[in-house]
N, C-alpha and C positions, 0 to 999 in steps of 0.2 A: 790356870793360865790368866797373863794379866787380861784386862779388857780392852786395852790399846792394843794386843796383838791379835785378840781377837775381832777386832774393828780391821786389822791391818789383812787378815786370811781372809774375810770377807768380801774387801775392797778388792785384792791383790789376787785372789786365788779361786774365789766363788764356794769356799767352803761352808756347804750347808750344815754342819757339824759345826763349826764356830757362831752361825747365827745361832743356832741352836741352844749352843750353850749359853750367847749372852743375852737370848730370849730370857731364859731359866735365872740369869744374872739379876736382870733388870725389871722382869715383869709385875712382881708382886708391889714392888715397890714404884712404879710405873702405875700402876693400878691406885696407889693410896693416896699418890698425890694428884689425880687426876679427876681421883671423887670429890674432890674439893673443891671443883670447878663445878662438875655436872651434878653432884651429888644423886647421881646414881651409880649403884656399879655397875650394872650389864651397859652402861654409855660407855662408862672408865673403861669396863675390859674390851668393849668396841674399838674404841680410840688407842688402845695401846697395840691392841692386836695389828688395826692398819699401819700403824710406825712400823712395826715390823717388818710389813710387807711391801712398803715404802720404800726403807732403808733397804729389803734384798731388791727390789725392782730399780734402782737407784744407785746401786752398790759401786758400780763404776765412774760416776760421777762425783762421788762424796770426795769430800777435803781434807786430810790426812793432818790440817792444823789444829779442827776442833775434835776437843773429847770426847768421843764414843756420848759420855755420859751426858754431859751437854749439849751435845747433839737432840739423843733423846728426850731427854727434858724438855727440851727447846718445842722440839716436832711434838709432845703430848701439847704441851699450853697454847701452840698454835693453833693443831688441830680443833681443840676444843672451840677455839675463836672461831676458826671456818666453820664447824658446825653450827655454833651460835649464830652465826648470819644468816647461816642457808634455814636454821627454825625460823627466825625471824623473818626473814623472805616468804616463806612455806605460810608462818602464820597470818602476814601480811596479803598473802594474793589470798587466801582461804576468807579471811573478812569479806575483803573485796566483793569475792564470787558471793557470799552470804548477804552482802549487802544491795548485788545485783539482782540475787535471786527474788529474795525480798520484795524490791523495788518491783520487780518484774510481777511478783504474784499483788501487791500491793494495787498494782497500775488493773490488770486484768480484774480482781477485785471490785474497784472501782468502775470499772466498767462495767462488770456482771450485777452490781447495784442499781447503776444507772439502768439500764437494761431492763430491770425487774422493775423499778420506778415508773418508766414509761409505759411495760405491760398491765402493771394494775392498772394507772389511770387509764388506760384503754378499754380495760375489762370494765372499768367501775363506769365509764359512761355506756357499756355496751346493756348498762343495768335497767330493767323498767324503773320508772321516774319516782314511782313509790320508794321502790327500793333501794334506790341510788341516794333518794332525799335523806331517808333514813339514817344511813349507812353516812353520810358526808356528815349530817348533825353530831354522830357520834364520833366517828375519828377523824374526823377534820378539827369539829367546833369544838369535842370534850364534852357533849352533853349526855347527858345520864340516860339511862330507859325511860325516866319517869317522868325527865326534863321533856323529851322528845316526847313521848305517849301524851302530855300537857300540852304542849307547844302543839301538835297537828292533832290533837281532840282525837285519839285512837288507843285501845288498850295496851296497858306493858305488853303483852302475849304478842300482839300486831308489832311491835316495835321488836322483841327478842324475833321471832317469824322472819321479818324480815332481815335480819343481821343474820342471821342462819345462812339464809337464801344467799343474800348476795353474796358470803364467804364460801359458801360451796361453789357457786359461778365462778368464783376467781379460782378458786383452789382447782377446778376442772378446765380453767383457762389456762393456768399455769401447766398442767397434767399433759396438756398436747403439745409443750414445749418444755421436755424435760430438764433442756441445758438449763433454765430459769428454776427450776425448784427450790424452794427457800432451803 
């Protein structure tokens, strides 16, 4: 049977037995040119599948001047454009939300630094004086064990003793607030 008459039983009559057949007509070949858009096939056989179901949910509507085949065609390369947008939409708000997210743990981040920045210097004046002196010569100024044991007339041992101390003090300051833990 031609494929205008079977376009025409479908339109005219609701013959599921005509879509049928010109599903079988058209699909393989419906399929080949369709990869060549998506260059996938389970997309291709997606897209050709909906035309199909398109064209019977539509069946009444259709225009009896264009060709079956033309038709088809038509509605695959469409199709594929509508998908392409609605990806690109999909991919576009997905950024978005990634770059919200982001932004979002970025911002809290920064916060939870600052946070922690405040807590030591708290902890580190809550230090005895020895301790504190120590402790600021080396990682504030950059000075060595040996610089620092020189500089305040006190043993390396006294100078590591105290770096000890005061990072357990912090490390135990931080311990009772465990949102802050490094």
């Amino acid at each position: 049977m031609e494929d205008g008459a079977l376009y025409d039983r479908i339109r005219e009559y609701d013959d599921e037995d005509a879509l049928e057949k010109l599903f079988h007509l058209y699909y393989k070949t419906l399929c080949s040119y369709t990869v060549q858009f998506t260059k996938s096939m389970p997309e291709a056989e997606d897209i050709v599948q909906n035309i199909f179901v398109k064209l019977w949910a539509n069946r009444e509507t259709l225009n009896r001047a264009d060709s079956i085949k033309a038709y088809l065609y038509r509605s695959a390369y469409n199709a594929y454009i509508d998908k392409s947008r609605e990806d690109r939409k999909k991919e576009m708000l997905m950024e978005t939300l990634k770059y919200e997210a982001l932004s979002e743990q970025l911002e809290e981040d920064v916060f939870l630094q600052q946070q922690r920045i405040e807590k030591v210097r708290d902890l580190v004046e809550t230090l005895p004086g020895r301790c504190k002196e120590i402790l600021l010569l080396s990682k504030q100024k950059g000075y060595k064990n040996k610089e620092i044991a020189e500089h305040l007339n006190i043993s390396i041992k006294t100078v590591e003793s105290q770096i000890r101390i005061a990072f357990q003090k912090i490390r135990a300051g931080f311990k009772k607030n465990s949102f802050l833990v490094f």
